[in-house]
N, C-alpha and C positions, 0 to 999 in steps of 0.2 A: 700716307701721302695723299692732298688733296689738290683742287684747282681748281676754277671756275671756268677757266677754258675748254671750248669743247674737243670733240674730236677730228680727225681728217682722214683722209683713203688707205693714208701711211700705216697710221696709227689703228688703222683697223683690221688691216693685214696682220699687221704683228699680233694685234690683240687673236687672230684665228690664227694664228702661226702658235702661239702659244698655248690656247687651248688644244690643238692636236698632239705638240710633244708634250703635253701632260695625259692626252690619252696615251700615246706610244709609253708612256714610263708607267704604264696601270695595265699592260700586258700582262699575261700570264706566263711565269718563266717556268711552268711546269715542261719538262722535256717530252714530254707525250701531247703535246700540241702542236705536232704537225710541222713547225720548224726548224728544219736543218741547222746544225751548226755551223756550216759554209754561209749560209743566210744570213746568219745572227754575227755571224765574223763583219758579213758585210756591212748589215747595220752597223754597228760600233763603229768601222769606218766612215762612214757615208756622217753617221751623228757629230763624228770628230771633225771632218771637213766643215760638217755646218757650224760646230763651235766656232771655227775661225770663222767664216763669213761674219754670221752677227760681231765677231770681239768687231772686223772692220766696218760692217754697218753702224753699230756703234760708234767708231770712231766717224765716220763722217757726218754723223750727226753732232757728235762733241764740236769738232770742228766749224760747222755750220751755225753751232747757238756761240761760240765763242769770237768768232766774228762780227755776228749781231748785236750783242752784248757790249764788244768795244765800241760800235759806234755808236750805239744808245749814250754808254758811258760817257764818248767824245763830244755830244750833241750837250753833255749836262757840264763837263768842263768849260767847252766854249759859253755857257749861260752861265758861270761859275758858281758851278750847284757842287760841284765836287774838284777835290783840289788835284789836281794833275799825278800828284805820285801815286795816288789810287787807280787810275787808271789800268783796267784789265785784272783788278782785285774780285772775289766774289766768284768769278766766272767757275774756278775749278769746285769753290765749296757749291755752288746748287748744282754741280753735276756729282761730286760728293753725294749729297743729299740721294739725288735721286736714284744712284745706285747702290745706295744703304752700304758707303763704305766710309773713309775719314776722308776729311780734307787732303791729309798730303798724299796717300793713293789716290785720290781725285785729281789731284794736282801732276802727278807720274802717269797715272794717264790721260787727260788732255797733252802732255808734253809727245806722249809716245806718239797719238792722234795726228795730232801738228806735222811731226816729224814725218812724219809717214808720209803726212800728203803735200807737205813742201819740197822731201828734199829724198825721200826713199821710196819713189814708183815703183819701180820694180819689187824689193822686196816687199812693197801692198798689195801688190797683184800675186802673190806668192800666197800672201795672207786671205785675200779675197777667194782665192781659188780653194782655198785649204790643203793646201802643199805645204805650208810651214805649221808652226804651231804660233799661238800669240806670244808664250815667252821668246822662244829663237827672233822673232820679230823686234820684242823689247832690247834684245841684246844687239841688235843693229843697230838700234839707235843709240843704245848705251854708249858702245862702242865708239861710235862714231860722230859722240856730239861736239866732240872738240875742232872739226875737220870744217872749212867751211861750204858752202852750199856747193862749190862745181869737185872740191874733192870729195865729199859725201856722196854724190851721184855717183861720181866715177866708183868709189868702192860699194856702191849698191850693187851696181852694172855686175863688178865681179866676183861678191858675195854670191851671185844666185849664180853665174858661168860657172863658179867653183861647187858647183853643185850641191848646196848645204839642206837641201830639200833633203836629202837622201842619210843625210849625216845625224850622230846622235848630239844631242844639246851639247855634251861638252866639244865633241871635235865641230860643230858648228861653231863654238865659241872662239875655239881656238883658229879657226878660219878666219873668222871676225878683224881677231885682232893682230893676227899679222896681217893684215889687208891695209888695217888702219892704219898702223905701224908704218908700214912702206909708203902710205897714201903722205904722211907726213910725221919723219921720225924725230924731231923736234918737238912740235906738240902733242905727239905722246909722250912724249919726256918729261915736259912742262904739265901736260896733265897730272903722272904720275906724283910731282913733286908739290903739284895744286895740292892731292889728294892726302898729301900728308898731313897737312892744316886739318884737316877734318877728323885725326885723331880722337874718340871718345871711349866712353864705356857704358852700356846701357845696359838694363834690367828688367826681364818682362818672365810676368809668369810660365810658371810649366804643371804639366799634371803632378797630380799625387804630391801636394805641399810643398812642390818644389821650384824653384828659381832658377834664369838660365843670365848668366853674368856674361855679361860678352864685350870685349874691349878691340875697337879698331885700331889695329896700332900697324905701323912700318913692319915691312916685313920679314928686318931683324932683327926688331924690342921683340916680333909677338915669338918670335922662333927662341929668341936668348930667353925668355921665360920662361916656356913651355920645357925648353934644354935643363933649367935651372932645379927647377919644380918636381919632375922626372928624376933629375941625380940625386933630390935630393931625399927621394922616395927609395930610391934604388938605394943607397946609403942606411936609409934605418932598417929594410927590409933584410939586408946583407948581416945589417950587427945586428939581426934579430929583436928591435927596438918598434915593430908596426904594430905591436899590443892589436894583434890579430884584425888591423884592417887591409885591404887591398890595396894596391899601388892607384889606382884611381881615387880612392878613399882620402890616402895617404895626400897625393897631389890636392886632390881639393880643400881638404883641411889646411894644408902648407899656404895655400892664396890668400883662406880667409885670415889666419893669422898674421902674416906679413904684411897685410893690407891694413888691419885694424891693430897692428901692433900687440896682439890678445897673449895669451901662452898656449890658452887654448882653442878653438875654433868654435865649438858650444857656447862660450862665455861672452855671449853678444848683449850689449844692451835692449831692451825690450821695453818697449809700450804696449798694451793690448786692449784698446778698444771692445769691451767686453758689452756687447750687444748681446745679451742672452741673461736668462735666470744666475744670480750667483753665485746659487748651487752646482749648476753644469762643471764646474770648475773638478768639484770634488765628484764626478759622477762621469768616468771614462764613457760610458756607455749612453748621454744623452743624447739624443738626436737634436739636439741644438746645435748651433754652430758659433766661432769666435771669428774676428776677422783679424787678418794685420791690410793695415789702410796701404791699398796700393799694390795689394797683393790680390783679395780676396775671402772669400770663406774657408776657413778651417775648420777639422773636427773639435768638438770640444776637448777629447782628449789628448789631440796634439797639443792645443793650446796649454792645457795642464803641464804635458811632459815640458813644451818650453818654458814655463815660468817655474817649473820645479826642477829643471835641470841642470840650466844657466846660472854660474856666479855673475854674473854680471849686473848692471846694474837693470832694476826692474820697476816701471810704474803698470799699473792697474786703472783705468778708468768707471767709474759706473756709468752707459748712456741707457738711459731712459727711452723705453720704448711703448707704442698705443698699446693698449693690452690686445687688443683685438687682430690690428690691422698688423704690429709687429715693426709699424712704420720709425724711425727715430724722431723725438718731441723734444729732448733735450736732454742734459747729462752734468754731472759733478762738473767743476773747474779745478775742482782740488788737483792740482801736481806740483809738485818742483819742479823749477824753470821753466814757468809757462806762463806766454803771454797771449793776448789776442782770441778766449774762449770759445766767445760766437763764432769765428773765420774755424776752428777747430773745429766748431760742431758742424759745420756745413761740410768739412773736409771728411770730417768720418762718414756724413749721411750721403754723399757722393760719392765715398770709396777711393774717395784720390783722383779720379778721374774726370776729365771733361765731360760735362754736361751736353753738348750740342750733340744731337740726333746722331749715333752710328759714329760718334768719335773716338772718345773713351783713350784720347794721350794722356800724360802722366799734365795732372790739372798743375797751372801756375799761378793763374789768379782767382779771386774772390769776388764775382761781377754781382751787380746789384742787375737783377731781371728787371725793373721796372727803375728807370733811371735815376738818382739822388734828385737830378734838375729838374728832373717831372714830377718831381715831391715821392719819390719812391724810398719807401723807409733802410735803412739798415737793420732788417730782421734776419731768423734761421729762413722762413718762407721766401723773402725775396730775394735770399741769394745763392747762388750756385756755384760751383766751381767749372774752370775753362782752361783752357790751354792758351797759350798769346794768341794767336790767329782766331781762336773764337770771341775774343772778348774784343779785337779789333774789326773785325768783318761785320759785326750787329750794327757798328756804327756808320757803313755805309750806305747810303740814301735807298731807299726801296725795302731795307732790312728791317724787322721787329722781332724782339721776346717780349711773351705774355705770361701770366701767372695764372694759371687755371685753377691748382689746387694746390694749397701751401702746406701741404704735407701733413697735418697738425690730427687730425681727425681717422678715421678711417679710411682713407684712398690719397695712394702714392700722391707725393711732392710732383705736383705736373706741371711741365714750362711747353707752350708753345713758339716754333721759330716760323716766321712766314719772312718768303724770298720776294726778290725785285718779280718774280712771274707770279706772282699769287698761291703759290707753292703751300703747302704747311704742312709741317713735322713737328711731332711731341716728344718730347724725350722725358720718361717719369722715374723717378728713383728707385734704386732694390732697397727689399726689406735690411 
């Protein structure tokens, strides 16, 4: 991150607030150094309190550039430099940005921030103090966003007289929300029933080649499944029919199957983006790697096992890479049923993922970094992949991407983003 702005009194404090706990974490935790473990008890308290102070320094700072921000915004609608529905857009991604996290935890917390200082005093000064922790803080609001501004307060008030300082996260939680509950037992009802609209199923890596499948569902679709899934493990394991897997085995295989209508659970269809020597394939043992897009890197040898285990159906890609740098330059189109190569080949060399700085959602669209109307070509170099919110937010006034290095040569694909504050963050491709 950079800026041209300079510093101030704030910002220098901090700056020597942070070089000391970097000295404190460069201690010696040899036990023959003199101190106590009653000491060292205290420290870790004492550290833990100051975590929450900064999460709430932070947050009043969040809340203070987002204030600023809208009426800059309001100053450029009234000149009709930007169209009104944008209004108060951008604000959560440059705080995003600047805490090296994604937009939509950028966006949870500025809301949390907000909430805090509008309408949950008391539980901030809990926060401030370091009496709570910043999740139990988060779950106040969670809790309580449905409730409007003077019943919010009121169950603030009695969130903390119910003493949740002292409570472990779950029975704070459960505080929480019979508070909310009685504060108004209609709109938690209607909450509840909101909340079932938001039904999904989402997919995000796990360690060791594995996947975590996860579906929000009512709370009994997800119990009659789980009920279903279990009997029906419990069933083959009974008739001696689990061909020596475990009941959790058994359950997971039973999902993938049912789901993809398969016989078997192995027999998934497969692409494999093979960014490595062709040989790797046949050589368990390379130290190369395979990826599956949207996943990540695999061993070369997993990749073998799944393309030699699976009846399923199986494509093979070749993508060409710098012999050097190991960068992707370009790759076969040969497959069946493919359309759209180029957008493919930027899909692989981003890994399926959003492009914008510290984002990394499951990418949606194909943005041209330097824009068609600006004469920006449709190449592999000038495009990237984004999520919706990133390919919409460049386009608000103050915003730019730039192309530093078009990935082609020896050093990573580099796109620069600079913010309405003169801000700038690079986000550069993996190999």
């Amino acid at each position: 991150m950079s800026s041209d702005g300079g510093g101030d009194a704030v910002s220098d404090e901090l700056t020597a607030l942070l070089t000391r706990l970097s000295e404190l974490a460069d201690l010696s935790t040899d036990p023959a150094c003199g101190i106590t473990d009653a000491a060292r008890i205290d420290r870790i308290a004492l550290l833990e309190q100051t975590r929450t102070a900064l999460a709430a320094a932070q947050h009043t700072e969040m809340v203070a550039f987002a204030k600023a921000h809208v009426e800059a915004q309001a100053d450029l609608v009234a000149a009709h430099e930007l169209d009104p529905r944008d209004l108060g857009k951008g604000i959560a991604d440059q705080i995003a940005l600047a805490c090296h996290i994604s937009p939509t935890v950028g966006s949870r917390r500025l809301g949390v921030a907000q909430a805090l200082a509008d309408d949950l005093p008391t539980t901030r000064a809990l926060l401030v103090a370091g009496r709570v922790s910043e999740r139990v803080a988060e779950l106040v609001v969670s809790w309580t966003s449905h409730l409007d501004p003077e019943h919010r307060r009121h169950v603030d008030q009695q969130v903390t007289e119910a003493g949740i300082e002292a409570q472990s996260r779950f029975q704070a939680e459960a505080t929480i929300k019979r508070l909310a509950y009685e504060a108004d037992p209609a709109g938690f009802t209607d909450r509840g029933r909101t909340a079932r609209k938001q039904r999904r199923v989402t997919l995000r890596p796990a360690p060791d080649t594995m996947s975590v499948l996860s579906g929000l569902l009512p709370v009994e679709q997800g119990v009659a499944c789980i009920t279903a899934l279990r009997r029906h493990a419990d069933t083959l394991i009974a008739g001696g029919d689990a061909d020596g897997r475990t009941r959790d085995q058994i359950v997971a295989d039973t999902l993938v199957e049912r789901v993809t209508g398969q016989t078997f659970a192995e027999d998934v269809n497969v692409e494999v983006g093979i960014v490595l020597p062709l040989d790797a394939l046949t050589d368990p043992d390379s130290p190369t790697t395979g990826e599956v897009v949207g996943y990540g890197p695999l061993p070369s040898g997993i990749v073998a096992d799944l393309l030699n285990t699976t009846q399923g159906k199986k494509w093979w890609r070749r993508l060409f890479t710098h012999p050097r740098s190991g960068r992707l330059v370009g790759g076969d189109p040969t497959r069946r049923l493919f359309d759209g190569f180029l957008a493919a080949l930027i899909h692989y060399r981003d890994h399926g993922r959003c492009r914008d700085p510290y984002c990394g959602a499951p990418a949606r669209h194909t943005d041209h970094i330097r824009g068609k109307t600006a004469g920006g070509p449709t190449s592999l170099g000038n495009g990237r992949r984004t999520c919706v919110r990133g390919n919409q937010i460049k386009e608000l006034p103050g915003w730019s991407t730039d192309l530093i290095d078009d990935g082609l040569g020896e050093h990573p694909h580099e796109v620069r983003t600079t913010t309405p504050t003169g801000h700038t963050y690079t986000s550069r491709d993996g190999p």
